[in-house]
N, CA, C and O atoms as a GROMACS GRO file, in nm:
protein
  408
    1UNK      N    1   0.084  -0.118   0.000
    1UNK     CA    2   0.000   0.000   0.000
    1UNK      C    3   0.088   0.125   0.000
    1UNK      O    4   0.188   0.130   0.072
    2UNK      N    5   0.057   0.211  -0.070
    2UNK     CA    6   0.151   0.360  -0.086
    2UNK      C    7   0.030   0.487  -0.068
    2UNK      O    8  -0.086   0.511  -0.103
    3UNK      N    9   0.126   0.541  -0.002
    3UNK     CA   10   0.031   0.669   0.091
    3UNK      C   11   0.102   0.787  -0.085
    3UNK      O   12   0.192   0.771  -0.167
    4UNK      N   13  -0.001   0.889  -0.063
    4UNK     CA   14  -0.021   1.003  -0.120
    4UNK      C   15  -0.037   1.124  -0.039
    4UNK      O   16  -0.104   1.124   0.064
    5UNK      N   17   0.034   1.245  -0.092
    5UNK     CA   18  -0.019   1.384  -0.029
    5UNK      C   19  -0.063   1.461  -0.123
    5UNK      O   20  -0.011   1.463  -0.234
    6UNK      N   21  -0.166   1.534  -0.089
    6UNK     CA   22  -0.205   1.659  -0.171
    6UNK      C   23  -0.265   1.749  -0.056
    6UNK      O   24  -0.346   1.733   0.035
    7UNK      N   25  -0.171   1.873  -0.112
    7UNK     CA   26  -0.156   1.979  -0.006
    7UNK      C   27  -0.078   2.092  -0.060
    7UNK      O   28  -0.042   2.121  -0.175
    8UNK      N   29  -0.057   2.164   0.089
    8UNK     CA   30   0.013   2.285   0.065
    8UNK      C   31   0.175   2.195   0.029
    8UNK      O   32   0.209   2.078   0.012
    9UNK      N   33   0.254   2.358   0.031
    9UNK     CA   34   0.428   2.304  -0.007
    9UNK      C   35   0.494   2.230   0.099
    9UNK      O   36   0.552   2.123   0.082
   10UNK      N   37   0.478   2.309   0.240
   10UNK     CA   38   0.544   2.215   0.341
   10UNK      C   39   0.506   2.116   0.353
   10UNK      O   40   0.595   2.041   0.314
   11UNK      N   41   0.374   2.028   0.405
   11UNK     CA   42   0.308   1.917   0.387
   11UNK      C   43   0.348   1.827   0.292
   11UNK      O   44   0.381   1.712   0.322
   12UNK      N   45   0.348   1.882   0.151
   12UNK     CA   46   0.413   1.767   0.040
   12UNK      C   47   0.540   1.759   0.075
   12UNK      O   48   0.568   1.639   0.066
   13UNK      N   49   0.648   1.828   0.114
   13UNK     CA   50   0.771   1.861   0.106
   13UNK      C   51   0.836   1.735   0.253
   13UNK      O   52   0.917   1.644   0.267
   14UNK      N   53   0.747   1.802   0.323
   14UNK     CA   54   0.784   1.731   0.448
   14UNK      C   55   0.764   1.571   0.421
   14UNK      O   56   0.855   1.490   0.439
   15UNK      N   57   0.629   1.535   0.375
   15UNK     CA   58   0.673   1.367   0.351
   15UNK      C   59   0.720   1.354   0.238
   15UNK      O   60   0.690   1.246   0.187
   16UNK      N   61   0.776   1.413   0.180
   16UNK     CA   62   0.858   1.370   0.057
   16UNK      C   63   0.985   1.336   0.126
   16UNK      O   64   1.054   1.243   0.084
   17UNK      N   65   1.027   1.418   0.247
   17UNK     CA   66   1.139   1.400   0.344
   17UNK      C   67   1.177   1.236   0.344
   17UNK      O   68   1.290   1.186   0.337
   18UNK      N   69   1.026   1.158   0.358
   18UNK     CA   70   1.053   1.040   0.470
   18UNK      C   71   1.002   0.905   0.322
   18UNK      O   72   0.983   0.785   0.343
   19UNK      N   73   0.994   0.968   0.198
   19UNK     CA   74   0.956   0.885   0.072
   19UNK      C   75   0.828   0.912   0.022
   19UNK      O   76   0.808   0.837  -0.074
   20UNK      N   77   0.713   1.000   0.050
   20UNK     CA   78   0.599   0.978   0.064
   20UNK      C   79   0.607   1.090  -0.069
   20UNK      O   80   0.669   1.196  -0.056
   21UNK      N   81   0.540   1.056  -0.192
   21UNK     CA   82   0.505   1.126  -0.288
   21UNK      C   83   0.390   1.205  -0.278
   21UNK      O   84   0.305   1.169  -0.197
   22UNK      N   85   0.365   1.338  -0.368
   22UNK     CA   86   0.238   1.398  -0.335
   22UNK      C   87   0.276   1.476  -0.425
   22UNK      O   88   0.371   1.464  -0.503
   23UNK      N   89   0.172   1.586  -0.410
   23UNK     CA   90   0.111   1.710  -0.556
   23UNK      C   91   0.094   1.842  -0.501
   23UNK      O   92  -0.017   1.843  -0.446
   24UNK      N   93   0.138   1.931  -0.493
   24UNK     CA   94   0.178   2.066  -0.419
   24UNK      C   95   0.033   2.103  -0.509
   24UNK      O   96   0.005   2.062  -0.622
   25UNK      N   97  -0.046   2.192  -0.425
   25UNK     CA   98  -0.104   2.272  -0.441
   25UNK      C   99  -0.153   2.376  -0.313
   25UNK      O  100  -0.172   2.353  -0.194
   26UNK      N  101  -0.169   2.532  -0.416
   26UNK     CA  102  -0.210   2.657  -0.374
   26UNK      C  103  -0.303   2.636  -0.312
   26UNK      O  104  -0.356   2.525  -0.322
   27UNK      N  105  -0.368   2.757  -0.207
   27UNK     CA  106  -0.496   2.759  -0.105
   27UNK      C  107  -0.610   2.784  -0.237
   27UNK      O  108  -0.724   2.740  -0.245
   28UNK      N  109  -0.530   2.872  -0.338
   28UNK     CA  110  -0.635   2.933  -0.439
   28UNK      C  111  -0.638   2.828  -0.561
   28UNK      O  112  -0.680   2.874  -0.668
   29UNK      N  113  -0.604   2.710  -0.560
   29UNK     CA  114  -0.593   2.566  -0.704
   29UNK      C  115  -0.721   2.559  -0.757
   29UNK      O  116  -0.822   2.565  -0.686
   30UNK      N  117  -0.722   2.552  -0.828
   30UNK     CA  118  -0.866   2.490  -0.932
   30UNK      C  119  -0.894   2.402  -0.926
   30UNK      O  120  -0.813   2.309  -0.930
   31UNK      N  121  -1.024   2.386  -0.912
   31UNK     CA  122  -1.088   2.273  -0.826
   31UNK      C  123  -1.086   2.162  -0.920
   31UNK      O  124  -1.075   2.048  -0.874
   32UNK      N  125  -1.099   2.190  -1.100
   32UNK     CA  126  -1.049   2.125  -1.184
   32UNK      C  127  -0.959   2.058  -1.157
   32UNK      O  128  -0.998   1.946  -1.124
   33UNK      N  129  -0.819   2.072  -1.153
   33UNK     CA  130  -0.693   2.045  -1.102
   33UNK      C  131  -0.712   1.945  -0.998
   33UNK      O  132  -0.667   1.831  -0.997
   34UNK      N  133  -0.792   2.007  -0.903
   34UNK     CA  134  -0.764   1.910  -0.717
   34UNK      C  135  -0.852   1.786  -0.780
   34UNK      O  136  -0.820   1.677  -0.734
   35UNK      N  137  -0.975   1.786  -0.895
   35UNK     CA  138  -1.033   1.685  -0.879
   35UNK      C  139  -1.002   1.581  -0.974
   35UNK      O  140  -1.065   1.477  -0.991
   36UNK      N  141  -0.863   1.634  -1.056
   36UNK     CA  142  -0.820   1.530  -1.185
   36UNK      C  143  -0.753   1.457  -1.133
   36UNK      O  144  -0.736   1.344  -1.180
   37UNK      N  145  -0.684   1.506  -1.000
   37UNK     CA  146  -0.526   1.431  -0.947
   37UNK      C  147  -0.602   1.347  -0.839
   37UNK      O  148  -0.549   1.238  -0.819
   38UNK      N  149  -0.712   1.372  -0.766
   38UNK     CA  150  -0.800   1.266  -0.684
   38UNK      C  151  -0.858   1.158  -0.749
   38UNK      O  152  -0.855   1.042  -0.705
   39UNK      N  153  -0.926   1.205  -0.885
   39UNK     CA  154  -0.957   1.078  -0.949
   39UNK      C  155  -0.849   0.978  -0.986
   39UNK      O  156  -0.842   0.862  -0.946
   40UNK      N  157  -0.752   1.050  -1.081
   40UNK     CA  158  -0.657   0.977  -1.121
   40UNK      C  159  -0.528   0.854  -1.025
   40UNK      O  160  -0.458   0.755  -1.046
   41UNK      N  161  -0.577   0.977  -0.885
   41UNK     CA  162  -0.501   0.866  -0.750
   41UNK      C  163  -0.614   0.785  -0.734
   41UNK      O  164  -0.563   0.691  -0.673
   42UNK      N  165  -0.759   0.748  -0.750
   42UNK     CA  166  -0.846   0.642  -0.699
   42UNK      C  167  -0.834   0.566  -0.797
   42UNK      O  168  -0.904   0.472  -0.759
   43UNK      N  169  -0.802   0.540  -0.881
   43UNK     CA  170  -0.777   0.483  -1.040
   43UNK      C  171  -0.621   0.385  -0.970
   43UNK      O  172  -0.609   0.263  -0.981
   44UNK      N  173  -0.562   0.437  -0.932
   44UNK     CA  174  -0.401   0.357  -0.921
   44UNK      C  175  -0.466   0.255  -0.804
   44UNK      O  176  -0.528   0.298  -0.706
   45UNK      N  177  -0.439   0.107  -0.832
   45UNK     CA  178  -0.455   0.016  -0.694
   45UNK      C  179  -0.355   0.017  -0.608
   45UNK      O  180  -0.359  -0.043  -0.500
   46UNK      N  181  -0.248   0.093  -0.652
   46UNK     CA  182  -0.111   0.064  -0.497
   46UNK      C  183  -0.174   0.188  -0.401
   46UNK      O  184  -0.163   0.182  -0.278
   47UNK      N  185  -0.220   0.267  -0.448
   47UNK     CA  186  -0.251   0.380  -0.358
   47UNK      C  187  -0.379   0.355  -0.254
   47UNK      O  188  -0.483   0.309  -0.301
   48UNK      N  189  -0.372   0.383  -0.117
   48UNK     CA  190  -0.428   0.272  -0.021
   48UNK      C  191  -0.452   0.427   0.059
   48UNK      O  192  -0.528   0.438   0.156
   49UNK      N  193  -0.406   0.495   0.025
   49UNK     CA  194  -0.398   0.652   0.138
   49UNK      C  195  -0.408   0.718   0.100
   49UNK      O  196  -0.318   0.726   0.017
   50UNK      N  197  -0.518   0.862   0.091
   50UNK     CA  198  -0.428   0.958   0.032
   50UNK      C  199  -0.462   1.065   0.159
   50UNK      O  200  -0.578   1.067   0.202
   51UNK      N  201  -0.388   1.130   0.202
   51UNK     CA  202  -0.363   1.211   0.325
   51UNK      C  203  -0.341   1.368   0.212
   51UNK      O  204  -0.280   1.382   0.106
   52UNK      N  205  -0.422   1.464   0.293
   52UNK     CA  206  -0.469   1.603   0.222
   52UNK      C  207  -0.483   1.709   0.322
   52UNK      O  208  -0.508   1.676   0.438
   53UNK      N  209  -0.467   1.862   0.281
   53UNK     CA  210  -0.495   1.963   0.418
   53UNK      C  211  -0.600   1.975   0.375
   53UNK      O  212  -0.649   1.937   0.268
   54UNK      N  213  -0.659   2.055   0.499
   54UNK     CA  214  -0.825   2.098   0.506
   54UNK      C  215  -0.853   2.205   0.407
   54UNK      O  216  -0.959   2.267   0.422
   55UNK      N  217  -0.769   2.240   0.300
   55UNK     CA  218  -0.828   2.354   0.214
   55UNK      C  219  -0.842   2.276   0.123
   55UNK      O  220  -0.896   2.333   0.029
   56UNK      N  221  -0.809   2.110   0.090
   56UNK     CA  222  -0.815   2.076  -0.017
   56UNK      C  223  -0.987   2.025  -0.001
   56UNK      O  224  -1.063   2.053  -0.094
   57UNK      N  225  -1.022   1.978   0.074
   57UNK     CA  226  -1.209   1.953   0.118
   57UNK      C  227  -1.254   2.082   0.076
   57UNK      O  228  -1.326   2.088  -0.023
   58UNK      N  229  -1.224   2.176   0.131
   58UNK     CA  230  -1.270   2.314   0.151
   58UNK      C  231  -1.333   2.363  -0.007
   58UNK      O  232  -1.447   2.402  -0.030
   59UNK      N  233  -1.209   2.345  -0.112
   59UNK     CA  234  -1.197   2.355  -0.253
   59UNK      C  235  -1.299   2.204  -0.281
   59UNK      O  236  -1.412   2.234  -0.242
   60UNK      N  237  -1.299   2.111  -0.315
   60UNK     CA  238  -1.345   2.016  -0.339
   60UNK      C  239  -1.489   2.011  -0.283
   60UNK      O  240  -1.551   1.916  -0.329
   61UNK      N  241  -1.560   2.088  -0.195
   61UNK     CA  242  -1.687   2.100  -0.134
   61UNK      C  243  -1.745   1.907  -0.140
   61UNK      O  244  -1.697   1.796  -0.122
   62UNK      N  245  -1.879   1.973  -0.181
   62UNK     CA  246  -1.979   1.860  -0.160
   62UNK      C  247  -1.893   1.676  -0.229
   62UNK      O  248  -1.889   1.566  -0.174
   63UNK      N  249  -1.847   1.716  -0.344
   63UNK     CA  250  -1.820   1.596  -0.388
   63UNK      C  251  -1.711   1.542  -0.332
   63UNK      O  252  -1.667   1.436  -0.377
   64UNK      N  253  -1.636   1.621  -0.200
   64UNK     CA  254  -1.559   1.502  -0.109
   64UNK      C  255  -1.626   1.410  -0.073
   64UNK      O  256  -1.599   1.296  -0.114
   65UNK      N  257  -1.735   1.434   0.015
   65UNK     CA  258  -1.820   1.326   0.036
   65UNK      C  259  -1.808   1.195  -0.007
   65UNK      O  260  -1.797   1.095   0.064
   66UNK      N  261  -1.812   1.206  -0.155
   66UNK     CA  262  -1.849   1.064  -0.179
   66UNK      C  263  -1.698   1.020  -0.190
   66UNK      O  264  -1.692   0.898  -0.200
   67UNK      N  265  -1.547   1.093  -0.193
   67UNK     CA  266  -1.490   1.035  -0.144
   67UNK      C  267  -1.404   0.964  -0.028
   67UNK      O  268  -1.297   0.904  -0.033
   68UNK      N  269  -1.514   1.000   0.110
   68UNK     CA  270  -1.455   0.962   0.231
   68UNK      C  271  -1.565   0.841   0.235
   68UNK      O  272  -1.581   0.758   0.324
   69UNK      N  273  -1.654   0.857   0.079
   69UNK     CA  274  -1.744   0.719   0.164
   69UNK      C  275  -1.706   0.574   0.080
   69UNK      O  276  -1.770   0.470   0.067
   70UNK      N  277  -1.562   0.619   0.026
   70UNK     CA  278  -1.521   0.514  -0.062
   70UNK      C  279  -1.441   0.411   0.063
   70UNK      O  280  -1.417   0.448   0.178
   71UNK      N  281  -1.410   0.287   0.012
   71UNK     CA  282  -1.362   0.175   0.111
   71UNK      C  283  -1.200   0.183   0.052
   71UNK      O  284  -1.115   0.199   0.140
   72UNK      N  285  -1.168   0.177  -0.045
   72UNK     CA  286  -0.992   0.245  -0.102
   72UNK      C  287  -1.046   0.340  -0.216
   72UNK      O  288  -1.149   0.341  -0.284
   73UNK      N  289  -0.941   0.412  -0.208
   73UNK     CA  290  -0.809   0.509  -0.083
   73UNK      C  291  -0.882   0.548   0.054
   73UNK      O  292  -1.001   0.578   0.055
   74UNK      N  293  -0.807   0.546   0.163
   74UNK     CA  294  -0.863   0.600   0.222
   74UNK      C  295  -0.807   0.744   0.243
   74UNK      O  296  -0.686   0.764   0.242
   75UNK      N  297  -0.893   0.839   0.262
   75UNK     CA  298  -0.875   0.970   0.270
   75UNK      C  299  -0.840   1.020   0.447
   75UNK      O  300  -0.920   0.975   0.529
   76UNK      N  301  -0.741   1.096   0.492
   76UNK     CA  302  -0.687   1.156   0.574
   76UNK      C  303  -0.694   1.289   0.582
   76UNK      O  304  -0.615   1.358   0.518
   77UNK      N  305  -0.802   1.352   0.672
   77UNK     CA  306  -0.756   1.530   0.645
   77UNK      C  307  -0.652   1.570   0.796
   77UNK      O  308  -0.678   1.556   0.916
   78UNK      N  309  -0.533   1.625   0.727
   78UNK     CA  310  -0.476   1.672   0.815
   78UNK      C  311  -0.466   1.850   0.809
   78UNK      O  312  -0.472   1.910   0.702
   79UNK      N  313  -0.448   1.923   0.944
   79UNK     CA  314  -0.450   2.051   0.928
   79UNK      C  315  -0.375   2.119   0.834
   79UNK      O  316  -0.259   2.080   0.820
   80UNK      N  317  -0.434   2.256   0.732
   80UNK     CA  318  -0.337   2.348   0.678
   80UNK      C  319  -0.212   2.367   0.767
   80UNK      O  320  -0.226   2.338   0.886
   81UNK      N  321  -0.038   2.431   0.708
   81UNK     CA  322   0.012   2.450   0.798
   81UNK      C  323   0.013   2.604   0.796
   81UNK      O  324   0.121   2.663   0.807
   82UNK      N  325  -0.069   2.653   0.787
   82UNK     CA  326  -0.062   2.775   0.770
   82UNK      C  327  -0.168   2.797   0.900
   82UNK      O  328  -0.156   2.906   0.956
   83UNK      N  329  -0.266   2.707   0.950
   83UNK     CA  330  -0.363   2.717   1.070
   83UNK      C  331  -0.257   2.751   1.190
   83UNK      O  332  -0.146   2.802   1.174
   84UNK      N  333  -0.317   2.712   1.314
   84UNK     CA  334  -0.280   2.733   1.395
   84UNK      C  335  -0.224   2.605   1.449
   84UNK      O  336  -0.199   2.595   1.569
   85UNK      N  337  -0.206   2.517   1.373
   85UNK     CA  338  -0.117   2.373   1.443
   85UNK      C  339   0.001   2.422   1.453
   85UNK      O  340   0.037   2.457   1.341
   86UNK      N  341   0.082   2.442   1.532
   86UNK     CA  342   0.226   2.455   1.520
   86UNK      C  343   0.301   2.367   1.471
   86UNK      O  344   0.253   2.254   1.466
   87UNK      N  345   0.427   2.384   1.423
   87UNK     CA  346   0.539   2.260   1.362
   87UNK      C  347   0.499   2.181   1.407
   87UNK      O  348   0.423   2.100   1.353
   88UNK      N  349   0.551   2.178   1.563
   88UNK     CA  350   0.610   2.070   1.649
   88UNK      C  351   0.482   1.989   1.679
   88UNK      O  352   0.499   1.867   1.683
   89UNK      N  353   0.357   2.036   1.701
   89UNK     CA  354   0.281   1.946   1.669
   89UNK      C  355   0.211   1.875   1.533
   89UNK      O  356   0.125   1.787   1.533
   90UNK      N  357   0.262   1.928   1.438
   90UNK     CA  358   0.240   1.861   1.258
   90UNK      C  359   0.311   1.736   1.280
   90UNK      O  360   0.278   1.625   1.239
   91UNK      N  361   0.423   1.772   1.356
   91UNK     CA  362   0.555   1.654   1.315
   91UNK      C  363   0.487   1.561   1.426
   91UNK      O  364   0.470   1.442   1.403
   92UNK      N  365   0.459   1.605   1.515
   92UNK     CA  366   0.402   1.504   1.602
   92UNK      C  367   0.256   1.406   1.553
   92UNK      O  368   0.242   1.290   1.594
   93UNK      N  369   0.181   1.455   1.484
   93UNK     CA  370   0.049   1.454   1.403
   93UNK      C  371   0.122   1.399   1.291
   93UNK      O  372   0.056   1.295   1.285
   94UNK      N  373   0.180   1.392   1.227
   94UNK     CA  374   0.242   1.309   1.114
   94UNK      C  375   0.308   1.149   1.139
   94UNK      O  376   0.316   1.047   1.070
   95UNK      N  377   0.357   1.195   1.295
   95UNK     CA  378   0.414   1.060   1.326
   95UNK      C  379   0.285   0.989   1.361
   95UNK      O  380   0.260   0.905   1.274
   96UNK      N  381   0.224   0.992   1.425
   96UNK     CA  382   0.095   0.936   1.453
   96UNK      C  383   0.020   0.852   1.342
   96UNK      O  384  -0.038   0.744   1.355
   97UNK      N  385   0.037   0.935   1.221
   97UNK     CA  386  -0.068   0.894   1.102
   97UNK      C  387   0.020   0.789   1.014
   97UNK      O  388  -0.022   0.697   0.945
   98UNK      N  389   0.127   0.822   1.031
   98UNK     CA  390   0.248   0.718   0.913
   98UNK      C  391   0.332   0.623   1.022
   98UNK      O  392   0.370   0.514   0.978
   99UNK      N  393   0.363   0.656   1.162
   99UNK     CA  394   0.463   0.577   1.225
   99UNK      C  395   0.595   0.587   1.244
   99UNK      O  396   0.674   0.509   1.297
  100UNK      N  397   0.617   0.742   1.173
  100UNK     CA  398   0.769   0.738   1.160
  100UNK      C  399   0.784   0.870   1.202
  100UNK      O  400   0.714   0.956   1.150
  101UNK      N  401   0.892   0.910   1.318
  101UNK     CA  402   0.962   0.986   1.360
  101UNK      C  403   1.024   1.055   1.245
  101UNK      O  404   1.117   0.998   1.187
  102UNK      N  405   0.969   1.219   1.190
  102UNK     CA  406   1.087   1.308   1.139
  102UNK      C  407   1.115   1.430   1.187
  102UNK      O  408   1.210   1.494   1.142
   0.00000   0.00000   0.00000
């Protein structure tokens, strides 16, 4: 199973740190855009995860839905880092969700 990110820059950047591939996108992306690279990740069978910040729901509105009510990928919303999570708890919140200390 292979995890996915779609998100802001740090978020992709940061698990790209630890192997984890993903798709940088803006707070302001086209929803076009956010919803070609979601389909096209539910389409791949190795992909088992895909972990996303909360602006990418936000952009994607109603038709997330039907993808948190899918059985694979499963979908992960983790906080913008631009909210009020601090680092030190992202990194802590990251280890939690993947298992690995970075």
């Amino acid at each position: 199973m292979q995890l996915y990110v779609i998100g802001d820059y740090f978020t992709v950047n940061t698990f790209k740190l630890i192997g984890i591939d993903g798709q940088v996108f803006e707070a302001d992306a086209d929803y076009g855009n956010i919803l070609n690279t979601i389909e096209n990740l539910i389409k791949k069978e190795e992909i088992g995860m895909i972990i996303y910040n909360s602006f990418i729901r936000e952009i994607v509105g109603q038709k997330f839905d039907d993808y948190l009510k899918r059985a694979k990928p499963v979908f992960f919303e983790i906080p913008d880092t631009d909210s009020e999570f601090k680092e030190e708890n992202l990194q802590e919140f990251i280890q939690k969700v993947i298992g690995i200390k970075i």
